[in-house]
N, C-alpha and C positions, 0 to 999 in steps of 0.2 A: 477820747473826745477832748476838745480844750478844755474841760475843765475838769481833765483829769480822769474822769470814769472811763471804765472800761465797757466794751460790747465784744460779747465773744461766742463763739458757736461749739456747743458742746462736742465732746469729741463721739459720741452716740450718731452725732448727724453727719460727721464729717465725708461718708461714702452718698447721703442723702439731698442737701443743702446746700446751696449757695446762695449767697447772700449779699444783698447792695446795702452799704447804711451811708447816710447821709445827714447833716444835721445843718439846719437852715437858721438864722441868726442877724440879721430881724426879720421877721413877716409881718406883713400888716394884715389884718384881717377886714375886712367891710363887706359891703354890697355891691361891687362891681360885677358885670354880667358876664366879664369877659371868658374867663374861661363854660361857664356853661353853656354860651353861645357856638362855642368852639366845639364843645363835646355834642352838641346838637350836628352841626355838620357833618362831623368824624362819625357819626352815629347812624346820618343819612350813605356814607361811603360805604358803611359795614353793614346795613341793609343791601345796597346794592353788589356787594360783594359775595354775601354769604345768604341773602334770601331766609328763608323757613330752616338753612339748615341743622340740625341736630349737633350741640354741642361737641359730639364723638365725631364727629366726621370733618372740626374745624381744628387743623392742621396744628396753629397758633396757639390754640387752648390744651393739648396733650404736655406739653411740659407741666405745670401745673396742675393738672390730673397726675401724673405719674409722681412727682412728689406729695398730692396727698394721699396716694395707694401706699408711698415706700413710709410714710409715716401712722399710718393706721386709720385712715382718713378716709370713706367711700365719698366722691365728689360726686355722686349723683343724690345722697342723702345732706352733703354738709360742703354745697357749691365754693372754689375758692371764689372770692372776691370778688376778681375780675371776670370771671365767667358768667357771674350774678349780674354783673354791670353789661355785657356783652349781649346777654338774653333776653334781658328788658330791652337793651335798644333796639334789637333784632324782634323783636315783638308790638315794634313801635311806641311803646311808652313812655321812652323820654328817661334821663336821667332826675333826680330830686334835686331842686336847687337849693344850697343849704345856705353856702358864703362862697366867697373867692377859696377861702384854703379849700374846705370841701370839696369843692367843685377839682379845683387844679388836679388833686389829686384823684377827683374820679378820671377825669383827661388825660391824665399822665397813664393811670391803669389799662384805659381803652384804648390807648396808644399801643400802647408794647403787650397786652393781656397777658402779665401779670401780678398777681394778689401784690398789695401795698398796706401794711401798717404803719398810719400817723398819731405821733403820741404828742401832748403838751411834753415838751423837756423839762419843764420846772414840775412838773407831778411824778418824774421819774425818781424814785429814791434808789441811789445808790447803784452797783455796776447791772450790766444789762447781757443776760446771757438766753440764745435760743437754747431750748433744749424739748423733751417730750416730756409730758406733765404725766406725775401721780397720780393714785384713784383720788385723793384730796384737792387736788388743784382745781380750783375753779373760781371763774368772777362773774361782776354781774357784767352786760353786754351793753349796748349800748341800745337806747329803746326795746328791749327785751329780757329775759332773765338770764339765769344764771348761766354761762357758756362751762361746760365741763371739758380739760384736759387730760382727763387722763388715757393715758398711752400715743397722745396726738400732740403734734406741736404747738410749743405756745413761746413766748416771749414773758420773761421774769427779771422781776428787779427786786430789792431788798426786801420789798412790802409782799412776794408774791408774783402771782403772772397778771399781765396784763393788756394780752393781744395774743392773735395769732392770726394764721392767714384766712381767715373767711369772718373771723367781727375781732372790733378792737374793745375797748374796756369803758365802762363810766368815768373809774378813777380817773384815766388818763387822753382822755378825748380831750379836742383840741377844741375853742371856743371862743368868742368873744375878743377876752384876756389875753388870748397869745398871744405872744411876742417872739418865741426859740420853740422848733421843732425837731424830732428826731422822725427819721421817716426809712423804712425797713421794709426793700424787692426783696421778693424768696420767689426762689426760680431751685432745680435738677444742677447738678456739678455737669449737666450735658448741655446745659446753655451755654456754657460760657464765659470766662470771665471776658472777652472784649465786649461779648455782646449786653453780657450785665454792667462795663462799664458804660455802655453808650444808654441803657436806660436811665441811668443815672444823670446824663447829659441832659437827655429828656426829662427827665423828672427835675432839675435844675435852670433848664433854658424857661420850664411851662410856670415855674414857681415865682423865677425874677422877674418874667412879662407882668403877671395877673396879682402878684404878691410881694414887691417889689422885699424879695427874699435873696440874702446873699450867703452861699455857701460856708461856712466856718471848718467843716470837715465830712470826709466821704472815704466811704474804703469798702472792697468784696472781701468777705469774707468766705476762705477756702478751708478747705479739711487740712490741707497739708501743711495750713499756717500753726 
């Protein structure tokens, strides 16, 4: 990253994982509507698209299913992210409007479906490696309790884990304060690296509109790096 730290994908994941990381430097955070406006539309498209259907039967949503099988993960007990976001709007409910960052980021998710970890970069200590957590690893979640890792993916820095693809962490949620963001697609090595770099596009084009956020650095992370 520029300031030196590393993000790196354990070699455990490497036949598993791929990975988009991105780090946005400045964002502004407020109350503009824009992107939850936005996710209201996209939301009305993917009703009209996909109706009542059954999470298993939506094309879109199996990559992300299939990486949280290959990592110990039942996605019908412990939904990724984006499929959580996908289900509510297919059930008419609307996404939660939180701020501009929040929001982008659920927009960016319901774009491309799938799971996004947003962390504050200044609560990150020290380098940043995916990997699958021990029976010990565990944090508190974010309006909930304790998220457990072990044998499932999680994202760890100095202090610990502090994300993984279905909730991200107390410590390190993004809020108010922020000002520099790190932001981590996990997608199957069967997506793609073009396809993971054009979410990345998208998760960059949705962040500069609504958060006037500019890139500082971006990279997929492959097994065979």
């Amino acid at each position: 990253m520029p300031d030196g730290r590393q993000v790196a994908l354990a070699d455990e994941l490497a036949d598993r994982l791929l990975a988009g990381v991105i780090v946005l430097d400045p964002v502004t955070v407020d109350t503009r509507t824009g992107p939850a406006d936005a996710a209201e539309v996209l939301g009305a498209s993917c009703r009209q698209r996909w109706g009542d259907a059954k999470p298993g039967a939506i094309t879109e949503l199996q990559d992300a299913r299939r990486l949280y099988r290959s990592c110990g993960m039942e996605p019908t007990r412990h939904r990724p992210s984006s499929e959580a976001l996908l289900r509510r709007v297919l059930k008419g409910k609307g996404l939660y409007r939180i701020n501009n960052l929040v929001d982008s980021c659920n927009l960016a998710s319901l774009t491309f479906l799938l799971p996004v970890g947003m962390y504050d970069l200044a609560q990150i200590r020290g380098d940043v490696i995916l990997r699958l957590g021990s029976a010990s690893d565990e944090y508190a979640g974010i309006r909930k309790g304790l998220v457990h890792l072990a044998g499932r993916l999680g994202l760890f820095d100095a202090e610990g884990p502090f994300g993984s693809p279905t909730s991200d962490s107390a410590r390190t949620c993004t809020h108010e304060g922020t000002t520099a963001l790190l932001a981590v697609i996990m997608s199957t090595p069967a997506y793609g690296t073009p396809a993971m770099e054009a979410a990345l596009d998208t998760f960059a084009t949705i962040f500069n509109e609504h958060c006037d956020a500019d890139v500082v650095y971006r990279t997929v992370l492959e097994g065979h790096q």
